[in-house]
N, C-alpha and C positions, 0 to 999 in steps of 0.2 A: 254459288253456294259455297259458303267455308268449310274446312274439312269438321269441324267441329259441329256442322249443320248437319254433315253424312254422316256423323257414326255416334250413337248413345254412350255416355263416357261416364254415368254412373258406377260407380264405386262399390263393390258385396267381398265381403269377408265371407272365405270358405275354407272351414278347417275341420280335420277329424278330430275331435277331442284325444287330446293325447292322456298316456297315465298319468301324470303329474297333475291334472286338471280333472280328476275322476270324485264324483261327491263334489266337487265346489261349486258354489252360485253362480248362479249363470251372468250376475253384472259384474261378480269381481272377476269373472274368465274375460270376459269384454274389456273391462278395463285395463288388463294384461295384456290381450293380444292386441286392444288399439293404443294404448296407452293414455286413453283416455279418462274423465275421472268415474269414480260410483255413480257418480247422480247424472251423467252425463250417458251413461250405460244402461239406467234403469229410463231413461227416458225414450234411448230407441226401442226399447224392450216395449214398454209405453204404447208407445207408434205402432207397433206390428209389425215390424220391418225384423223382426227376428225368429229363428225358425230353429228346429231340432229336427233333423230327419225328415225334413219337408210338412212340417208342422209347426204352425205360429207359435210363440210362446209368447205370456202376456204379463208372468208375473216375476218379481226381480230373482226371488229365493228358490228359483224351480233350479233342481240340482243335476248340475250335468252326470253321464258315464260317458266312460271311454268306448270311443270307435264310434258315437254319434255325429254327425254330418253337422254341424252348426255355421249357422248363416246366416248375414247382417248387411242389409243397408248401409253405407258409410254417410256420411259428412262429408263435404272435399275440407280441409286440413286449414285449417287460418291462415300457416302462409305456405304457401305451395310451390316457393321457391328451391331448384336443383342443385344442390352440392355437387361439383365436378369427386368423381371417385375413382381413381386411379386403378385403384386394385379390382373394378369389376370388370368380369372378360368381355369384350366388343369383337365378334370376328366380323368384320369387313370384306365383302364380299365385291365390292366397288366403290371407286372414291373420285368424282368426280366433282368440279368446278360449284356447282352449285348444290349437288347431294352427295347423300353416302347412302348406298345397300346395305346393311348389315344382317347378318345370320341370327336370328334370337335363339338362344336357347329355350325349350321348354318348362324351365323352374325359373325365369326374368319372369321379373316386374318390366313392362315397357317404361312409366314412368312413376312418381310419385302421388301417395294417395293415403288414402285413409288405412291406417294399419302398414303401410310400404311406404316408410316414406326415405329409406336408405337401401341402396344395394340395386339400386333399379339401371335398366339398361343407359335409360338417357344419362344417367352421372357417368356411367363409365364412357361415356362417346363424349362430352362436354369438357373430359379430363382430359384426351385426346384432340378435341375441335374447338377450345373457345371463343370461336368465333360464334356457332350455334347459342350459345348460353345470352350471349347478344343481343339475340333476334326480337326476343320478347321487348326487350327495352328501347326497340325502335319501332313499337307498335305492329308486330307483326307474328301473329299466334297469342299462344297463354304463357304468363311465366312460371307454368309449373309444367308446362312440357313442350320446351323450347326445341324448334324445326321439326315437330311430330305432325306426320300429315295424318298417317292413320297406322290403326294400334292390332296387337294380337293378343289374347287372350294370355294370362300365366302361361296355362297348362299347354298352349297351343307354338309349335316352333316355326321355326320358317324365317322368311325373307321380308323385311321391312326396309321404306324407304324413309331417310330423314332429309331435311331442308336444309340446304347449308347456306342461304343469303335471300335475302327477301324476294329475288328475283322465282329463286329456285320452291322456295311456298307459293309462292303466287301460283306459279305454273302446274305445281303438281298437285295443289289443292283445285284448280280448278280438271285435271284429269282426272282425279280422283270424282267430284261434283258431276261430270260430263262421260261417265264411264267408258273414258280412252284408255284406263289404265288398266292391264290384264293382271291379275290375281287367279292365279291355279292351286288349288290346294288337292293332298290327297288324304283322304281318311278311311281308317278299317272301322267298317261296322257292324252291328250285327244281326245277324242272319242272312238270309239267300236273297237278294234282291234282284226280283224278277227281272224287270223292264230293264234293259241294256241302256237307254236312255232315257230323263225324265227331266221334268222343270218343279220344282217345287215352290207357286204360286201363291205366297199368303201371308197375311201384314202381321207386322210382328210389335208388339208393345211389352210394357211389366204386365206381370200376373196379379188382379186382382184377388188372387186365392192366396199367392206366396207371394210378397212383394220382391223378395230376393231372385225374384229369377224372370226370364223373359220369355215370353207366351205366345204362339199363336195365338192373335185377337182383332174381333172385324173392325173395329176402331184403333189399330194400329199401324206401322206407317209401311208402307208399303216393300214388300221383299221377297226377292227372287233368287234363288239357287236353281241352278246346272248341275248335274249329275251325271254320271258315267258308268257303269260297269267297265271295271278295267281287270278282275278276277276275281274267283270264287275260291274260296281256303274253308278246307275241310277240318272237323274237330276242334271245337262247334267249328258249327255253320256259322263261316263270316265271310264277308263279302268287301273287296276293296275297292273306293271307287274316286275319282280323278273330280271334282268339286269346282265350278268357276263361279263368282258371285257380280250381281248386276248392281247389286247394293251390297251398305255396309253396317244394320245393324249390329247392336249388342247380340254375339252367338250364335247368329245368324244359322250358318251351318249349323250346329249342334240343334238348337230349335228346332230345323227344317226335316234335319233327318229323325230327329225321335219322333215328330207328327208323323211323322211317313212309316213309322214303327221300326226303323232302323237306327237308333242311335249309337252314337258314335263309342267305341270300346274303350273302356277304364272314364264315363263322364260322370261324375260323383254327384252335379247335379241334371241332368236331364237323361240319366241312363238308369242300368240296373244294378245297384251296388253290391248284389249279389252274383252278380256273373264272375265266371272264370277272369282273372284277368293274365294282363302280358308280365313278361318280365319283371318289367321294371314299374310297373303300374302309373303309366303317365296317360294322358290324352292321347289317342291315336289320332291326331290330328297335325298336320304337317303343311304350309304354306310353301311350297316346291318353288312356284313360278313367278316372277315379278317382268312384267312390260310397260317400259314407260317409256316416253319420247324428252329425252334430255331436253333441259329447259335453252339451250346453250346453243347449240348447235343444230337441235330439228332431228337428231338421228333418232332411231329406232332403240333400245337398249333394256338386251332381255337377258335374265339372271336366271340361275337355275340352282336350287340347292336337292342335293339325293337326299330319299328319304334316309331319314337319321337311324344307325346303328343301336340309337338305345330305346329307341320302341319295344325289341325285342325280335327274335327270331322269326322270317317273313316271306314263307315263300312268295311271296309277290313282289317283291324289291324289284329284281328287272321290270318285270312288269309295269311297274308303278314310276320307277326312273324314262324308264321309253316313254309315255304317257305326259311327262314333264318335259319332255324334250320334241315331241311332237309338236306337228302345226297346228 
C-alpha cells in the first residue's frame, strides 16, 4: 500500500475572516485567499464545498464578517511542483542516510497546495537536501511532495519522517501501509474523560452535510485511535491524554475524539469555537513520538520531541513528556 493510499490528502482552506475582508463577497475573499480567479471561486461556491461557520454557502454575493470560520474545498494546484526555500525554518531532529526526522512547527504547511503553495515545510528541507526534490523525477512519490511519507495537519506539530532516496520511501512507506511504524501523539481536550483507557473504533470519510470536514461515517474507511489518560487539569475541566494511531486518515484524531465528546482544545473545526482558549490559541495537538526501523541498517530508531512551550502554560508537561518517553 503507497503512503498516498494511507492517508486522505485532500486540500480545505480554513480561515477566520479577518477585518480587511468584513462586508466583501465571498468569491472575491476566495479568490484572494487562493489566488484563484472570480469564476473559478464562484464555481466551488457552486459545488458546496464552501461553508461559513459550518454552514454551506451557495450563492457567490453572500457577504462575509469578520471572526466567521470560512472553509473551502481546494483543487490540488496545476503544477504542484516545490521551490527549494531557504528562508523556511526546518529543525531536524535526525538526519540519516536514507531519511530525515524533522520537528514541524504548528503554523507549517507540510507541503504545497491549494492556497499554500509557498513557505511550506518541504521547500525549506529541499533547500537544504536537493537530493529529496529528485525523487519525484525518478518515479518515486508525487512531485508536489517530494520524500513525504505522511503528513501533519497545519495546526498540528510534532515529529515527521521525510525520504531521502528511493530506498528509503519504499521502506517507510511500506511501515507506514503495515503499521510498524509507532506515532505517539499527545493532546489537551476537553472535559473530564472518564475511562483511563479506550480505543476509538470507527470509519472515517468527508461529511456529506459539510464537505469541508471529515466525519464519522459507516461507509468510510476504516479507523482506529488509542487513547490514554495521562492527567486531569482543573479550570475547565480538561483532560490530557497520550494518542497512538493504527491508521492514518484525514484528522483522524480530531474526528475521533470530538465523537467521543472530547475534542481537542482551540479546534476551529471539529471543536467549540466558543471555549476558553490557551495562550496562544493553537491546536493542542502535538505528535511527541516517532518509531521507525531505519531502512539501512535494521535498527530500531525512536525520536522524541517535548510537548511545545507555545501551547501555553500546562500543568501536565511532565506528565505528558514521561508519557513520550515511556515503553
Amino acid at each position: 500500500m503507497a503512503a498516498q493510499e494511507f492517508e486522505d490528502v485532500n486540500e480545505v482552506l480554513s480561515v477566520e475572516v479577518p477585518a480587511l475582508m468584513d462586508s466583501m463577497r465571498i468569491d472575491r475573499a476566495l479568490s484572494m485567499l487562493t489566488s484563484c480567479s472570480r469564476s473559478d471561486a464562484s464555481k466551488l461556491i457552486e459545488a458546496g464545498v464552501v461553508s461559513l461557520d459550518s454552514e454551506v454557502v451557495t450563492k457567490p454575493s453572500t457577504q462575509l464578517t469578520q471572526g466567521q470560520l470560512l472553509e473551502a474545498v481546494l483543487p490540488e494546484p496545476d503544477d504542484g511542483s516545490v521551490e527549494p526555500e531557504l528562508e523556511v525554518p526546518v529543525r531536524v531532529v535526525l538526519e540519516a542516510a536514507d531519511f530525515l526526522i524533522v520537528d514541524k512547527g504548528f503554523d507549517q504547511v507540510v507541503h504545497p497546495g491549494a492556497g499554500n503553495r509557498h513557505g511550506t515545510l518541504i521547500g525549506g528541507i529541499i533547500a537544504r537536501y536537493p537530493e529529496i526534490a529528485q525523487l519525484p523525477l525518478q518515479g518515486v512519490g508525487e512531485i508536489g511532495r517530494p520524500g513525504v511519507v505522511h503528513r501533519l495537519d497545519k495546526g498540528t506539530s510534532g515529529l515527521l519522517v521525510v525520504a531521502r532516496t528511493e530506498a528509503g520511501f519504499t521502506s517507510l512507506s511500506a511501515q507506514l501501509a503495515e503499521r510498524t511504524m509507532e506515532r505517539r501523539y499527545l493532546g489537551l481536550v476537553e472535559g473530564f474523560v472518564e475511562s483511563n483507557h479506550g480505543v476509538v473504533d470507527a470509519p472515517i470519510g468527508r461529511s456529506a452535510r459539510m464537505p469541508t470536514r471529515m466525519a464519522v461515517q459507516p461507509d468510510g474507511r476504516p479507523a482506529r485511535t488509542h487513547y490514554e489518560v495521562v492527567c486531569h487539569l482543573k479550570g475547565p475541566d480538561r483532560t490530557l491524554v497520550g494518542l497512538s494511531l493504527e491508521t492514518g486518515r484525514t484528522h483522524q484524531i480530531r474526528v475521533h475524539m470530538a465523537a467521543i465528546g472530547h475534542p481537542i482544545v482551540n479546534d476551529p473545526r471539529y471543536g467549540q469555537r466558543n471555549e476558553k482558549k490557551l495562550d496562544h490559541e493553537r491546536l493542542a495537538l502535538h505528535a511527541g513520538r516517532l518509531s521507525l526501523t531505519d531502512p539501512s541498517s535494521g535498527e530500531l530508531v525512536r525520536s522524541v520531541a517535548p510537548w511545545p512551550a507555545d501551547v501555553g502554560v500546562l500543568g501536565g508537561t511532565e506528565a505528558g513528556n514521561a508519557w513520550l518517553d515511556g515503553a
